[in-house]
PyMOL Python script that loads the backbone (N, CA, C, O; Angstrom):
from pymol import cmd

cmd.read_pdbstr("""\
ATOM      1  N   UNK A   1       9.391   4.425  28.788  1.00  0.00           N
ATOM      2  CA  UNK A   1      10.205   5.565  29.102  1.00  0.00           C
ATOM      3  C   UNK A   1       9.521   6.813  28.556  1.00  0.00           C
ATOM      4  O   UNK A   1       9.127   6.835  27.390  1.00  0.00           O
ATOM      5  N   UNK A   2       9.372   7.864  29.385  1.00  0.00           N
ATOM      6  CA  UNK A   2       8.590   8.890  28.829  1.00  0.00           C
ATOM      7  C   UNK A   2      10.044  10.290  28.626  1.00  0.00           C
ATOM      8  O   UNK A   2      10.968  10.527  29.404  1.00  0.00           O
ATOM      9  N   UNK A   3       9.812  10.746  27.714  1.00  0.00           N
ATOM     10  CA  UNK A   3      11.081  11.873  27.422  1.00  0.00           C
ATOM     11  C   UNK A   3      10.290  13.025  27.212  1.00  0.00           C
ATOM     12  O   UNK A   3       9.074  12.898  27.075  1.00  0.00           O
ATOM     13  N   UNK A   4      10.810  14.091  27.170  1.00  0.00           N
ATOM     14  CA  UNK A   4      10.334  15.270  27.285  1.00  0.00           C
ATOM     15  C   UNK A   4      10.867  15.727  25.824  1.00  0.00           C
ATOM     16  O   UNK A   4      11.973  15.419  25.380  1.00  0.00           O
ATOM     17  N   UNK A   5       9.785  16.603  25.068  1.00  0.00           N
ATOM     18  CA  UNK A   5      10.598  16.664  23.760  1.00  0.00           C
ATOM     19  C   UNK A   5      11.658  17.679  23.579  1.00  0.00           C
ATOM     20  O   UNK A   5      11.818  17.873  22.374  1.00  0.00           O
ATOM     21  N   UNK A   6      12.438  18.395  24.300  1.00  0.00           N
ATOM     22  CA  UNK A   6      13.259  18.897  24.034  1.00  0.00           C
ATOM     23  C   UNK A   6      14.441  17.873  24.185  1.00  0.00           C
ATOM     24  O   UNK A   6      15.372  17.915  23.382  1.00  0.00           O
ATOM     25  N   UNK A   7      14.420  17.097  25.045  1.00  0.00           N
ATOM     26  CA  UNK A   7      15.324  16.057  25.423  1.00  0.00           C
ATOM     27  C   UNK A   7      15.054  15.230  23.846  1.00  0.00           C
ATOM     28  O   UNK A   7      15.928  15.171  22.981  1.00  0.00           O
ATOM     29  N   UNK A   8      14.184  14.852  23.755  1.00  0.00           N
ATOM     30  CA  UNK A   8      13.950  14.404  22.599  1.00  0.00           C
ATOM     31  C   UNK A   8      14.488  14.656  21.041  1.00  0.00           C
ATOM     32  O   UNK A   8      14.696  13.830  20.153  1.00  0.00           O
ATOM     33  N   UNK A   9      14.581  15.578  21.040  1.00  0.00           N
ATOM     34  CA  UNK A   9      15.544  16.142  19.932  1.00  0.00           C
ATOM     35  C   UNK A   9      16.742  16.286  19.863  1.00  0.00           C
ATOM     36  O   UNK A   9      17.318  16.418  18.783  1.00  0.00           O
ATOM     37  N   UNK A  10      17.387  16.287  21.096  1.00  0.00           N
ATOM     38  CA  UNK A  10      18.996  16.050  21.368  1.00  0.00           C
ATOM     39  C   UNK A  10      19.189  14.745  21.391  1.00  0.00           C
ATOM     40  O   UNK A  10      20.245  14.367  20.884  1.00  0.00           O
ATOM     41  N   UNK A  11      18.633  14.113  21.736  1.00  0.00           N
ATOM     42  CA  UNK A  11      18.716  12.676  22.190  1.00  0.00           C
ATOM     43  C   UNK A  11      18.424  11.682  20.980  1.00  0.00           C
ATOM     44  O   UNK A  11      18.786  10.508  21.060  1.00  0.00           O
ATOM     45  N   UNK A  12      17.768  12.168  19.868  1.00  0.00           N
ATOM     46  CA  UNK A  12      16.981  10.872  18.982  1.00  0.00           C
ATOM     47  C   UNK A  12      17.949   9.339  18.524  1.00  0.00           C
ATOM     48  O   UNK A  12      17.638   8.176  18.270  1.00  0.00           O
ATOM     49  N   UNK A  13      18.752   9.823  18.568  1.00  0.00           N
ATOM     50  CA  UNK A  13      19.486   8.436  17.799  1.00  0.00           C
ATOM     51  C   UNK A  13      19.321   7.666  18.913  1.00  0.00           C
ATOM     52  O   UNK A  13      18.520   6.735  18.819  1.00  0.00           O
ATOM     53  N   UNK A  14      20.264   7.950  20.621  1.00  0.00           N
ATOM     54  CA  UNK A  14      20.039   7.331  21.165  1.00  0.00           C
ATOM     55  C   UNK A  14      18.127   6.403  21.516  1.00  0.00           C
ATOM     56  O   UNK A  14      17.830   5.241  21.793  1.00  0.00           O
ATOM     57  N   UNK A  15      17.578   7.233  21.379  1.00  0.00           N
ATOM     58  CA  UNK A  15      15.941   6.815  21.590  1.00  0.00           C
ATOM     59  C   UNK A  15      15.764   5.766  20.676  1.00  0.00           C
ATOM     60  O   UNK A  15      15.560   4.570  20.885  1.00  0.00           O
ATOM     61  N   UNK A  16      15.869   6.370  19.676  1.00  0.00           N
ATOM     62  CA  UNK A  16      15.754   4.977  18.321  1.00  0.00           C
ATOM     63  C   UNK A  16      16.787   3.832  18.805  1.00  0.00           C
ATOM     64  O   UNK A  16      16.532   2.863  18.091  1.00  0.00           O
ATOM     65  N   UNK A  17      17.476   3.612  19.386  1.00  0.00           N
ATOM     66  CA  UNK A  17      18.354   2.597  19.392  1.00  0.00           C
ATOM     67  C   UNK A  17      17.492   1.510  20.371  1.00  0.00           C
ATOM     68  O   UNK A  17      17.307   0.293  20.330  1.00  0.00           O
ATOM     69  N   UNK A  18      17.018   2.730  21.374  1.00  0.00           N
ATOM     70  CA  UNK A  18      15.688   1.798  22.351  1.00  0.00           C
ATOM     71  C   UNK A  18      15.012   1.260  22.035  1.00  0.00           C
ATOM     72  O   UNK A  18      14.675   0.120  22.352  1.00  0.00           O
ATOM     73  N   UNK A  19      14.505   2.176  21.081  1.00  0.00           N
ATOM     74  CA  UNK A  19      13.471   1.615  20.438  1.00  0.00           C
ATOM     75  C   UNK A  19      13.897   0.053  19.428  1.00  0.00           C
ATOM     76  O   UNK A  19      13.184  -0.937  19.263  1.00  0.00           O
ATOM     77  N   UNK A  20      14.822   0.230  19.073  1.00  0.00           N
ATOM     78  CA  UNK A  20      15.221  -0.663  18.046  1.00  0.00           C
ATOM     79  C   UNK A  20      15.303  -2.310  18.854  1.00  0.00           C
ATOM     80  O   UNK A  20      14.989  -3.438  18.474  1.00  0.00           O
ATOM     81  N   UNK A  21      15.872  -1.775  20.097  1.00  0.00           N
ATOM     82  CA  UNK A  21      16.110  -2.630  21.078  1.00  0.00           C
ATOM     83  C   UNK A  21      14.796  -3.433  21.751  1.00  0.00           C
ATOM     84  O   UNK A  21      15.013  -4.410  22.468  1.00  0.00           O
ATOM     85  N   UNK A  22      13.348  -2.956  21.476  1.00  0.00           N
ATOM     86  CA  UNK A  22      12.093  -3.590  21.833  1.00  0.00           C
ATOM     87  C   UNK A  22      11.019  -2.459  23.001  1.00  0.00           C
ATOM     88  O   UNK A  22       9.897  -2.693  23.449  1.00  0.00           O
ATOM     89  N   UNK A  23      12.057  -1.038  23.244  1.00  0.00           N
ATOM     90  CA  UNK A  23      11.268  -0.260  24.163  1.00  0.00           C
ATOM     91  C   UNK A  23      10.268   0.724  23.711  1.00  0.00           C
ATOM     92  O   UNK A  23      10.257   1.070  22.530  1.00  0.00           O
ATOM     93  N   UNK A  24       9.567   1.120  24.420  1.00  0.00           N
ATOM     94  CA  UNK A  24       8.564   2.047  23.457  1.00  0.00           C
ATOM     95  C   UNK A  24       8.790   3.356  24.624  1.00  0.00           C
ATOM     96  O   UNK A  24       8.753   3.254  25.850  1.00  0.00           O
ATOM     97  N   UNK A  25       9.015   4.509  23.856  1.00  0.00           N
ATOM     98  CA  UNK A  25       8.993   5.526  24.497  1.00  0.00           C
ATOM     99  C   UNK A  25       8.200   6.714  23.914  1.00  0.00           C
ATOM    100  O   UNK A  25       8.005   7.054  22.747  1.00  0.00           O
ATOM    101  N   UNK A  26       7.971   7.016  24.594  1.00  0.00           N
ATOM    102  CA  UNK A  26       6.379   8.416  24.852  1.00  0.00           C
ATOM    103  C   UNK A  26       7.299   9.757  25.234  1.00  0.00           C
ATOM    104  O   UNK A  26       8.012  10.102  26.177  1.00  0.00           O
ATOM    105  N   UNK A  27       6.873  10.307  23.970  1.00  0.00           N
ATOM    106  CA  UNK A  27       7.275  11.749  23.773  1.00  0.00           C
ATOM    107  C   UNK A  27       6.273  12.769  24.648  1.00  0.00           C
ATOM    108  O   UNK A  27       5.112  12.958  24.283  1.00  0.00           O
ATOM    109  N   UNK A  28       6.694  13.244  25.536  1.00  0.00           N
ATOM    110  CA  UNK A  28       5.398  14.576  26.168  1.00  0.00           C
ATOM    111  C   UNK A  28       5.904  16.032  26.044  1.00  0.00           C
ATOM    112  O   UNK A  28       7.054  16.453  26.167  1.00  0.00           O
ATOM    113  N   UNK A  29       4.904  16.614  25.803  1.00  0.00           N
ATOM    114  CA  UNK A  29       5.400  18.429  25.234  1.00  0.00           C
ATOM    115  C   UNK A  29       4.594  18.521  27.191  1.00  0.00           C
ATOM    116  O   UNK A  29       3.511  18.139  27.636  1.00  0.00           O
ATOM    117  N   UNK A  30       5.887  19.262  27.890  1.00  0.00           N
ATOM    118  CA  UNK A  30       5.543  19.181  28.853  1.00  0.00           C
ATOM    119  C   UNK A  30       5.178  18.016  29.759  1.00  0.00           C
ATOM    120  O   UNK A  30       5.873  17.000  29.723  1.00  0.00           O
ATOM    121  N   UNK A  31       4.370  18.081  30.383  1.00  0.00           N
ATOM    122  CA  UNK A  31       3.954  16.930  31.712  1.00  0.00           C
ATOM    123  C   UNK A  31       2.646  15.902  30.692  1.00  0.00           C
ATOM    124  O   UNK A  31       2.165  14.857  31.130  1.00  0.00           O
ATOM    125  N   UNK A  32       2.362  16.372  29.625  1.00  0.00           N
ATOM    126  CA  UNK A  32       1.335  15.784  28.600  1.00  0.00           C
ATOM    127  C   UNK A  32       1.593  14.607  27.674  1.00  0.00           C
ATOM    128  O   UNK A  32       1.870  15.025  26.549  1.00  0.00           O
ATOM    129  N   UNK A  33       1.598  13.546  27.737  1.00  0.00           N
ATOM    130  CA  UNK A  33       2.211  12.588  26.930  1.00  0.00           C
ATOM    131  C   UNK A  33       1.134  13.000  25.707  1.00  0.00           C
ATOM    132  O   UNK A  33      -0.093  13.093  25.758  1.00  0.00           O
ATOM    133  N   UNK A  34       2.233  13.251  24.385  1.00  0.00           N
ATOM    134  CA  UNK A  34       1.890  13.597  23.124  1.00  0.00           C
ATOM    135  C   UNK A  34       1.679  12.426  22.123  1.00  0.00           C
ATOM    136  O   UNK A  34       0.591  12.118  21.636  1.00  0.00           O
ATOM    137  N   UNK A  35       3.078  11.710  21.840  1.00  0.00           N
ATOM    138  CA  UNK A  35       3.378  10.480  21.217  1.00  0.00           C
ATOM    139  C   UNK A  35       4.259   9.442  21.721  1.00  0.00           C
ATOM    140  O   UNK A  35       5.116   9.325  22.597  1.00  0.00           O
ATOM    141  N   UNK A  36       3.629   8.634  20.693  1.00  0.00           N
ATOM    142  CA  UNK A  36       4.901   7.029  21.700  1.00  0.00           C
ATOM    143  C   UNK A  36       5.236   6.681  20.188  1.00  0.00           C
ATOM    144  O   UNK A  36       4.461   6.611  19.235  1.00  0.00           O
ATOM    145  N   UNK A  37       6.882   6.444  20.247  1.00  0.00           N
ATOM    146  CA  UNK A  37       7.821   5.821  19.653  1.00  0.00           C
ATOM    147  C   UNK A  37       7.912   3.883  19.559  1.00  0.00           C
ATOM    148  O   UNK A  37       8.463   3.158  20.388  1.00  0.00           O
ATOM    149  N   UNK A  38       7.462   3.611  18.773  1.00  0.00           N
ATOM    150  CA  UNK A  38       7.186   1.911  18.371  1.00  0.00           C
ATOM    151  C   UNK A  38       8.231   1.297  17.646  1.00  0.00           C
ATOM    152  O   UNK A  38       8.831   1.931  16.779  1.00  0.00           O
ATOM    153  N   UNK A  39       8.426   0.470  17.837  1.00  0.00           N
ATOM    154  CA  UNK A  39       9.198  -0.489  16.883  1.00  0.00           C
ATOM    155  C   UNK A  39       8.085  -0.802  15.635  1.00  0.00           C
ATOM    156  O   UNK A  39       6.865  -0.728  15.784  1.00  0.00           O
ATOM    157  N   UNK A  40       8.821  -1.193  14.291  1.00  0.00           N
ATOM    158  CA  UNK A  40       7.878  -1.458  13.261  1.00  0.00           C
ATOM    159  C   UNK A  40       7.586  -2.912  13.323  1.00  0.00           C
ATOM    160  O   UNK A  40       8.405  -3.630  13.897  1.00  0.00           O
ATOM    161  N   UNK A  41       6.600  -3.393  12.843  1.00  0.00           N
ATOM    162  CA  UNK A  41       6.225  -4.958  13.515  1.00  0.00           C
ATOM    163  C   UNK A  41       6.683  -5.290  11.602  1.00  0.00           C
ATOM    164  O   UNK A  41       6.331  -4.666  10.600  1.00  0.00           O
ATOM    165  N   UNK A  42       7.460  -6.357  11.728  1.00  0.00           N
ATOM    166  CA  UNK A  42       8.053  -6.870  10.045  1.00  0.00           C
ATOM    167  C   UNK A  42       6.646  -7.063   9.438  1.00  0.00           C
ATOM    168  O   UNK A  42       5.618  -7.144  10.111  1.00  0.00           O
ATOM    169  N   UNK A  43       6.716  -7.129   8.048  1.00  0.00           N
ATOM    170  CA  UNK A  43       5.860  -6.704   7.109  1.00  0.00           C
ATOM    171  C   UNK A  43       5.333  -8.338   6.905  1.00  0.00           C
ATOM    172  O   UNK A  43       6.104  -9.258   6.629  1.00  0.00           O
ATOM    173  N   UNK A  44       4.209  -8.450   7.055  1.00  0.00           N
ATOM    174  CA  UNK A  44       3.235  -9.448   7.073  1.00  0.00           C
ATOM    175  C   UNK A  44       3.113 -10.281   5.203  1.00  0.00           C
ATOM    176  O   UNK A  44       2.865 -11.416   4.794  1.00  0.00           O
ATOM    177  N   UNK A  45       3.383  -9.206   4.675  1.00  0.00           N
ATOM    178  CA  UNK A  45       2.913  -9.583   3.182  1.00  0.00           C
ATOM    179  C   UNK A  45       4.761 -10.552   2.484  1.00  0.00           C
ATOM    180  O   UNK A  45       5.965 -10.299   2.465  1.00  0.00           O
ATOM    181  N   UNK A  46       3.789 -11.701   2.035  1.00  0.00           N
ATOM    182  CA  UNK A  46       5.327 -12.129   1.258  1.00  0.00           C
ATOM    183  C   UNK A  46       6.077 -11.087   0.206  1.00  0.00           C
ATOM    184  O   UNK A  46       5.895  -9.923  -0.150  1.00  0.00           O
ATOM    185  N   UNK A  47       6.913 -12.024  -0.060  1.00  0.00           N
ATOM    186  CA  UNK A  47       7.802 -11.507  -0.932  1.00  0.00           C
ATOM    187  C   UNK A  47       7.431 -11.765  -2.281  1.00  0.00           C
ATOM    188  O   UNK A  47       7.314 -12.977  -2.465  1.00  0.00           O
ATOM    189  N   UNK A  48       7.166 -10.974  -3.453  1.00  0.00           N
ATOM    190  CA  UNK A  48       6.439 -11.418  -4.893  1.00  0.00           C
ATOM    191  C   UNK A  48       7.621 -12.434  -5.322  1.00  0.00           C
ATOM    192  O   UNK A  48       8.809 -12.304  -5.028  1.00  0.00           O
ATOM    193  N   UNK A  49       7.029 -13.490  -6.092  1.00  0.00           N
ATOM    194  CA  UNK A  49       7.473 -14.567  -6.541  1.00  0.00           C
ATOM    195  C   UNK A  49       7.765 -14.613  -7.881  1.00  0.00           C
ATOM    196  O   UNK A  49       6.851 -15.121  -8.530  1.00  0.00           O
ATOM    197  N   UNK A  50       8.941 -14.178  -8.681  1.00  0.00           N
ATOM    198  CA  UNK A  50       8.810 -14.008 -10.205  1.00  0.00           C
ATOM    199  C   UNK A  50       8.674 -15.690 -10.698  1.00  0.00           C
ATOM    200  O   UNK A  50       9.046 -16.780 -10.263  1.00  0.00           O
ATOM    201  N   UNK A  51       7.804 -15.101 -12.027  1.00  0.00           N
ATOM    202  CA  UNK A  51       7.228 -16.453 -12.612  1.00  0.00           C
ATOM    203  C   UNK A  51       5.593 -16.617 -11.809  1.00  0.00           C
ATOM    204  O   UNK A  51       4.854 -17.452 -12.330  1.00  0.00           O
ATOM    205  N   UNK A  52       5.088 -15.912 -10.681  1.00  0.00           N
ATOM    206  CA  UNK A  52       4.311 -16.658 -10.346  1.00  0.00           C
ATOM    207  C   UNK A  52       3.015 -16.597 -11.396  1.00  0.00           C
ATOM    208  O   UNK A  52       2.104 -17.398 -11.184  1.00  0.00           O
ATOM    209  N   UNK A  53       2.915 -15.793 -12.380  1.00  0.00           N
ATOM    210  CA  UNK A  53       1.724 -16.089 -13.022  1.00  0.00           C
ATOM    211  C   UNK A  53       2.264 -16.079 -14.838  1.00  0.00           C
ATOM    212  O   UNK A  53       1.701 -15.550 -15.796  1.00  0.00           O
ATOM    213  N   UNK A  54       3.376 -16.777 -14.790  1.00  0.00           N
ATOM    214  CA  UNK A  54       3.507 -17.273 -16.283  1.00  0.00           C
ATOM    215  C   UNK A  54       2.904 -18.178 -16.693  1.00  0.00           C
ATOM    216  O   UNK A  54       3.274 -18.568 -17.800  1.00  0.00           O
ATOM    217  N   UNK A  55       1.767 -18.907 -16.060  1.00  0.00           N
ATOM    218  CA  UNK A  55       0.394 -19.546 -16.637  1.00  0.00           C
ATOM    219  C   UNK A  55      -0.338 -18.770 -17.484  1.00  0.00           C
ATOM    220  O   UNK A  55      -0.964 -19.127 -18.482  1.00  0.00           O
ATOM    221  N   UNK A  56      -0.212 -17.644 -16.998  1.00  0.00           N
ATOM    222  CA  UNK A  56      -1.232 -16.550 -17.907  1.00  0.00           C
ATOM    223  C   UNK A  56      -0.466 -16.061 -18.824  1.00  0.00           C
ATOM    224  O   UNK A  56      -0.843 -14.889 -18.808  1.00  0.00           O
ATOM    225  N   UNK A  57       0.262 -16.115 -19.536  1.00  0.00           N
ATOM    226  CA  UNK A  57       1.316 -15.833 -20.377  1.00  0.00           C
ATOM    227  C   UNK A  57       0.491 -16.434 -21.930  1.00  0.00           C
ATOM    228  O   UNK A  57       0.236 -17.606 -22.209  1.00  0.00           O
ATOM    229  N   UNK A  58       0.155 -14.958 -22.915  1.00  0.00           N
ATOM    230  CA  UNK A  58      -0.642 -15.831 -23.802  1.00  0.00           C
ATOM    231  C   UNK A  58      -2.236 -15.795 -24.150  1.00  0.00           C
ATOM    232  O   UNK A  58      -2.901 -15.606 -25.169  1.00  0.00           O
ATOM    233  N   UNK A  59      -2.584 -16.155 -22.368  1.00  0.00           N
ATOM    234  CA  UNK A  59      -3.825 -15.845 -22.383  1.00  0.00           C
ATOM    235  C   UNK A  59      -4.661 -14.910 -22.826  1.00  0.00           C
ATOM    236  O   UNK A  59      -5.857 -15.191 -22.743  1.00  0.00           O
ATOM    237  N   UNK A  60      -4.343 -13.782 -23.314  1.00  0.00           N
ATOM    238  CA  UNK A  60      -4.617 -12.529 -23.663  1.00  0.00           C
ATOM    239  C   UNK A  60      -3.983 -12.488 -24.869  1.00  0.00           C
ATOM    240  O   UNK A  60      -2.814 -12.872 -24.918  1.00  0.00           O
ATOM    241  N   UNK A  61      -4.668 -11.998 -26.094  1.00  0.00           N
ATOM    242  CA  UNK A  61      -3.932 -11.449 -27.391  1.00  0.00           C
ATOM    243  C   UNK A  61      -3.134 -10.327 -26.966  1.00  0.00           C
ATOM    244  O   UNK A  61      -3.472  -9.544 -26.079  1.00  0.00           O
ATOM    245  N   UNK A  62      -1.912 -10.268 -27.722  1.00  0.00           N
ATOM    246  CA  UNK A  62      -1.228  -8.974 -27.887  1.00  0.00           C
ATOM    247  C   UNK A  62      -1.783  -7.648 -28.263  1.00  0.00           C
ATOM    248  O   UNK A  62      -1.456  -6.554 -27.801  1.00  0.00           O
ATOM    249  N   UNK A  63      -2.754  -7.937 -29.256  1.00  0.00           N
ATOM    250  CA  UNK A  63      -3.145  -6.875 -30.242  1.00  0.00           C
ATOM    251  C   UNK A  63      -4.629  -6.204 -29.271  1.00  0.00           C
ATOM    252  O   UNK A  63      -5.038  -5.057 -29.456  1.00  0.00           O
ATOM    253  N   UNK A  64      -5.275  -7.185 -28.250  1.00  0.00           N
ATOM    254  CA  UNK A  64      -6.142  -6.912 -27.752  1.00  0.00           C
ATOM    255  C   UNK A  64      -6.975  -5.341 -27.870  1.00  0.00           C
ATOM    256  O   UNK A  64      -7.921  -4.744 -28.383  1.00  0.00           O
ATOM    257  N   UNK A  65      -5.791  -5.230 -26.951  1.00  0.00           N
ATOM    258  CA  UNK A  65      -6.030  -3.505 -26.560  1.00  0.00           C
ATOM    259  C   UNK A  65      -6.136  -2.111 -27.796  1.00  0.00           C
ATOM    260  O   UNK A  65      -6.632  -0.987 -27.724  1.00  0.00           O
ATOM    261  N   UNK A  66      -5.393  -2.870 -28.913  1.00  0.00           N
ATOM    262  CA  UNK A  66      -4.940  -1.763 -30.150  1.00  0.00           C
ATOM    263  C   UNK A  66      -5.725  -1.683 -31.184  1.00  0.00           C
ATOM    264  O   UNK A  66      -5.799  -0.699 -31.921  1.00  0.00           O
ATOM    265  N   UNK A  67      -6.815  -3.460 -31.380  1.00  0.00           N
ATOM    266  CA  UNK A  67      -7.738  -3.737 -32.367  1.00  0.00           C
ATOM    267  C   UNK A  67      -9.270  -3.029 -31.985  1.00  0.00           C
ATOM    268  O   UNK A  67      -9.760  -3.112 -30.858  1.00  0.00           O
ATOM    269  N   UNK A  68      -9.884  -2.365 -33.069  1.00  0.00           N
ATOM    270  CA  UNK A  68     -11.311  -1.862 -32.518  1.00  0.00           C
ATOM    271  C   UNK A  68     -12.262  -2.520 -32.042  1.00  0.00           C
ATOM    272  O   UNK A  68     -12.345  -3.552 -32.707  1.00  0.00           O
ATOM    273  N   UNK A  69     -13.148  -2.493 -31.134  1.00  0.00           N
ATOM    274  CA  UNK A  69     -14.459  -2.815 -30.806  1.00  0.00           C
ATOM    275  C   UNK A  69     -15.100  -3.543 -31.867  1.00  0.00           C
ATOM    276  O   UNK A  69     -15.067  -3.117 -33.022  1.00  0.00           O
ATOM    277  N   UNK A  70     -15.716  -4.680 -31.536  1.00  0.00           N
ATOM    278  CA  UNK A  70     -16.859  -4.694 -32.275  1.00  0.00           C
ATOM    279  C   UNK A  70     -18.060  -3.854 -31.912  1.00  0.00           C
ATOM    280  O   UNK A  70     -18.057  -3.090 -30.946  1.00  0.00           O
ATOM    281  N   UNK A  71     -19.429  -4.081 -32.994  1.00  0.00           N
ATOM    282  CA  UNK A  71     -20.068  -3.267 -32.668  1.00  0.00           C
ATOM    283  C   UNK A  71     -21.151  -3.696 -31.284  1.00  0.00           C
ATOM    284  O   UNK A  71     -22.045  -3.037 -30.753  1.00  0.00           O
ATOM    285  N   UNK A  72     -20.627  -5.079 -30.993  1.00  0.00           N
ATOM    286  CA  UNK A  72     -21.226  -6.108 -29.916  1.00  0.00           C
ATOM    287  C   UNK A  72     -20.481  -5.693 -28.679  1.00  0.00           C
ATOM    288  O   UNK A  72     -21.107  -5.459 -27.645  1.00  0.00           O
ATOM    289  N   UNK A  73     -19.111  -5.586 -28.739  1.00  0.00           N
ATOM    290  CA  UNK A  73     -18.056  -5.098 -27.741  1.00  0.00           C
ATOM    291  C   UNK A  73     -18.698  -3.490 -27.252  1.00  0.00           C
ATOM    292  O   UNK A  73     -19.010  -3.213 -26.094  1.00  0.00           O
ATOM    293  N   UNK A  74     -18.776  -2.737 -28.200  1.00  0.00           N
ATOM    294  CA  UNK A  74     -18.952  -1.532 -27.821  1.00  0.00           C
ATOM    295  C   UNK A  74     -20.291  -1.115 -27.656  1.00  0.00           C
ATOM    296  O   UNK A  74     -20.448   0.057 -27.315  1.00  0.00           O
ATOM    297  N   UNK A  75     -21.317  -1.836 -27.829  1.00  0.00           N
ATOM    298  CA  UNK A  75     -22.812  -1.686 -26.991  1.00  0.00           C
ATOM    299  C   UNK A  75     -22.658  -2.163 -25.520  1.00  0.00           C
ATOM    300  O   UNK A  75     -23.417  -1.845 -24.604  1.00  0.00           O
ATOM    301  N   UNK A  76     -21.522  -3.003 -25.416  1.00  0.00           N
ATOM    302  CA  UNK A  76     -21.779  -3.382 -24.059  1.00  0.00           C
ATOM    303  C   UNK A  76     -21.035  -2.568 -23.346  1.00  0.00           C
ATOM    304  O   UNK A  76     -21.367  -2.317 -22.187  1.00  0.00           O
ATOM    305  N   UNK A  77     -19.656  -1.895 -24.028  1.00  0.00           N
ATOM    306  CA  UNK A  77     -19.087  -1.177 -22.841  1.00  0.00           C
ATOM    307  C   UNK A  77     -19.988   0.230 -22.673  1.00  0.00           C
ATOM    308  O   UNK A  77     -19.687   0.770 -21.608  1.00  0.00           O
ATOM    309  N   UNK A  78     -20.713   0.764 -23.201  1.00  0.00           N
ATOM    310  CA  UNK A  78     -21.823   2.018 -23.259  1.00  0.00           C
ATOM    311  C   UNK A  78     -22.402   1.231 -22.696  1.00  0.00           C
ATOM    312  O   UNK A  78     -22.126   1.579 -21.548  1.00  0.00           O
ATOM    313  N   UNK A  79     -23.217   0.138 -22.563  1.00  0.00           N
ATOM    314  CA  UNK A  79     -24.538  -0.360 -21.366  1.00  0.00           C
ATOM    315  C   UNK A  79     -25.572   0.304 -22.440  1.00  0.00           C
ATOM    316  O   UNK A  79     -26.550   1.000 -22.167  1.00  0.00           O
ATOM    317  N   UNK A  80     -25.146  -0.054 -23.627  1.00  0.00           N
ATOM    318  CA  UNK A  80     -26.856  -0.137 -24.313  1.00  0.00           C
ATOM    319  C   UNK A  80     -26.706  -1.656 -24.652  1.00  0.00           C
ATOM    320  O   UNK A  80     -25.694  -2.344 -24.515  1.00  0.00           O
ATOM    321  N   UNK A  81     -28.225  -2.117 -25.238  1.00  0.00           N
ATOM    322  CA  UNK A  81     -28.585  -3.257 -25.910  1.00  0.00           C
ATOM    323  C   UNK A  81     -28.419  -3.276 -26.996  1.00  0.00           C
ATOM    324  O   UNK A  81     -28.941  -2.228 -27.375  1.00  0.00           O
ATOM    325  N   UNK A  82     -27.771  -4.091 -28.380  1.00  0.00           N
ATOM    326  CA  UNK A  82     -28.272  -3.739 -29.568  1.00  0.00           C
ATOM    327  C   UNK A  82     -29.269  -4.521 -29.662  1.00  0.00           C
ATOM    328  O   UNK A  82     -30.138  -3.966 -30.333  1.00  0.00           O
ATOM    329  N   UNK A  83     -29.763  -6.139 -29.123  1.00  0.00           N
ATOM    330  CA  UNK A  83     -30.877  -6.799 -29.608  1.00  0.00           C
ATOM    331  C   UNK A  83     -32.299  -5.824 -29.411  1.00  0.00           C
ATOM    332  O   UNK A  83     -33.225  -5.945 -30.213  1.00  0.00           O
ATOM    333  N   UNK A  84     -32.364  -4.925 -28.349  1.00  0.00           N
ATOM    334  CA  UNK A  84     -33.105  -4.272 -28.067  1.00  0.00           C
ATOM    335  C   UNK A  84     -33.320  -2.919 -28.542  1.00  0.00           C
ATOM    336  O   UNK A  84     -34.307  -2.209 -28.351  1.00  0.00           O
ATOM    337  N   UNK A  85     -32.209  -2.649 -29.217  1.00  0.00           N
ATOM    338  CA  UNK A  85     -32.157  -1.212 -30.369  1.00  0.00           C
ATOM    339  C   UNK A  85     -32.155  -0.303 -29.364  1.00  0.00           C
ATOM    340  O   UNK A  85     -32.548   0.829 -29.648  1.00  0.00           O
ATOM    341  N   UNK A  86     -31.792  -0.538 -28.218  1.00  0.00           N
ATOM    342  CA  UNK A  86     -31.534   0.616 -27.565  1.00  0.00           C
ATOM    343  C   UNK A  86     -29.895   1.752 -27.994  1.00  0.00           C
ATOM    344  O   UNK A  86     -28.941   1.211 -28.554  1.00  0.00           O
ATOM    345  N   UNK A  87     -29.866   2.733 -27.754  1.00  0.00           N
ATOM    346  CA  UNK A  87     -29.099   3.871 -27.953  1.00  0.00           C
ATOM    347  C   UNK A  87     -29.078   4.690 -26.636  1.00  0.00           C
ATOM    348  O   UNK A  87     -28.453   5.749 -26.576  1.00  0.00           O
TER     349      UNK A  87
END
""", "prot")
cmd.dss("prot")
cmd.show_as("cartoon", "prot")
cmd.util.cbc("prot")
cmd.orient("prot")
């Protein structure tokens, strides 16, 4: 169904209902088809699963993030060597 957009703006609920209904309709500014009106296709991705990664629960110290570097930790996050005395 092609609508003209002034019609289009008086009209929207009804259009969406078309649409809702499985039709696709094409908005034209003038004799120019501009846009087409789609139904949304349902969302492909599941639904998150609580619990799904309480395996990892643990795995990680608490304190991780709050305790300092070693001085082995922190040559590597800079990307120097210490065996190599690089700086």
């Amino acid at each position: 169904m092609i609508v003209k957009m002034h019609q289009a703006k008086s009209q929207l609920s009804s259009l969406i209902a078309r649409v809702e209904a499985g039709e696709e309709v094409i908005l034209a500014r003038g004799d120019t088809p501009v846009a087409k009106i789609v139904p949304l296709s349902p969302s492909r991705r599941e639904p998150r699963k609580p619990g799904a990664l309480k395996h990892l629960r643990g795995a990680i110290p608490d304190d991780l993030f709050l305790r300092p570097m070693t001085e082995e930790e922190l040559a590597a996050w800079e990307g120097t060597d210490m065996a190599k005395g690089e700086n």
